[in-house]
N, C-alpha and C positions, 0 to 999 in steps of 0.2 A: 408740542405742536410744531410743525413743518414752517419756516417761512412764509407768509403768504403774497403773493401777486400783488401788486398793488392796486389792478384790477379787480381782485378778491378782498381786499379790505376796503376799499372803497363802495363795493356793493355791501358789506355789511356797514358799515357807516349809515350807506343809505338806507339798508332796513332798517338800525336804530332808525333813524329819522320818522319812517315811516311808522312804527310802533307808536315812537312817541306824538307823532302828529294824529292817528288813528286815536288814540284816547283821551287826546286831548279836544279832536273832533266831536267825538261820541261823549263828554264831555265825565272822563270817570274822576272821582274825587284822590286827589292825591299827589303823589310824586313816582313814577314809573323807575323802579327801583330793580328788577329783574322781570326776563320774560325769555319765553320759550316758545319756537314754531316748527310745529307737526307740521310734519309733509308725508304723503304716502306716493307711490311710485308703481307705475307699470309698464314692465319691457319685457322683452323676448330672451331666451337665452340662444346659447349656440345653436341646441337641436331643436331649436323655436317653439317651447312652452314659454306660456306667459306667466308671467312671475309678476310678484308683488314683493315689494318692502316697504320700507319703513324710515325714517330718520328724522331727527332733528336739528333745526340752526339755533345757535346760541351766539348770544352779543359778542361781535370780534372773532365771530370763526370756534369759541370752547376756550374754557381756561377764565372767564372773566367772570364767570358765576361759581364759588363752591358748589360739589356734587349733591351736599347735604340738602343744599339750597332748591339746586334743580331736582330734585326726588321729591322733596318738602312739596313746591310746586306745581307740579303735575299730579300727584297723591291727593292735594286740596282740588285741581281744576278736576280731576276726572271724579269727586266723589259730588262737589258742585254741579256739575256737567251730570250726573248721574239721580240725583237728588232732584232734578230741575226736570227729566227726562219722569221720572216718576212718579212726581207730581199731580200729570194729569190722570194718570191712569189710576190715581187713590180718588181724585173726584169722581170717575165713573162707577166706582163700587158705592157713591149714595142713591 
């Protein structure tokens, strides 16, 4: 990873901050131990189609969580997130 800006790690600073103060608001049980934020994205290209991506922030810019970790973690939210999502639709089959 790149040196980063001190303007650039000072905004992740403050995302940590904000993670941890977000769950600590929402009041989740525990010690916030790794986290990961989806972003999705929409811009134009040269010959102006609209594009879509994709990316993630990780604490400190990448590098401060193993990848095993970050895979683990998104693997568990999106089957969570999926499970949660399908849920209602097995109540309407009574």
């Amino acid at each position: 990873m790149s040196e980063q800006s001190p303007e650039l790690k000072a905004a992740y600073e403050r995302l940590d901050e904000c993670v941890r103060e977000i769950t600590r608001l929402e009041e989740w049980d525990g010690l916030v131990t790794d986290w990961v934020v989806l972003v999705a994205n929409q811009y134009y290209s040269s010959d102006g189609r609209l594009m879509s991506d994709a990316g993630q922030l990780l604490p400190g810019g990448g590098n401060a969580i193993p990848v095993y970790r970050i895979v683990g973690l998104l693997q568990y939210a999106l089957m969570a997130y999926a499970t949660s999502v399908a849920a209602p639709l097995e109540d309407d089959e009574d």
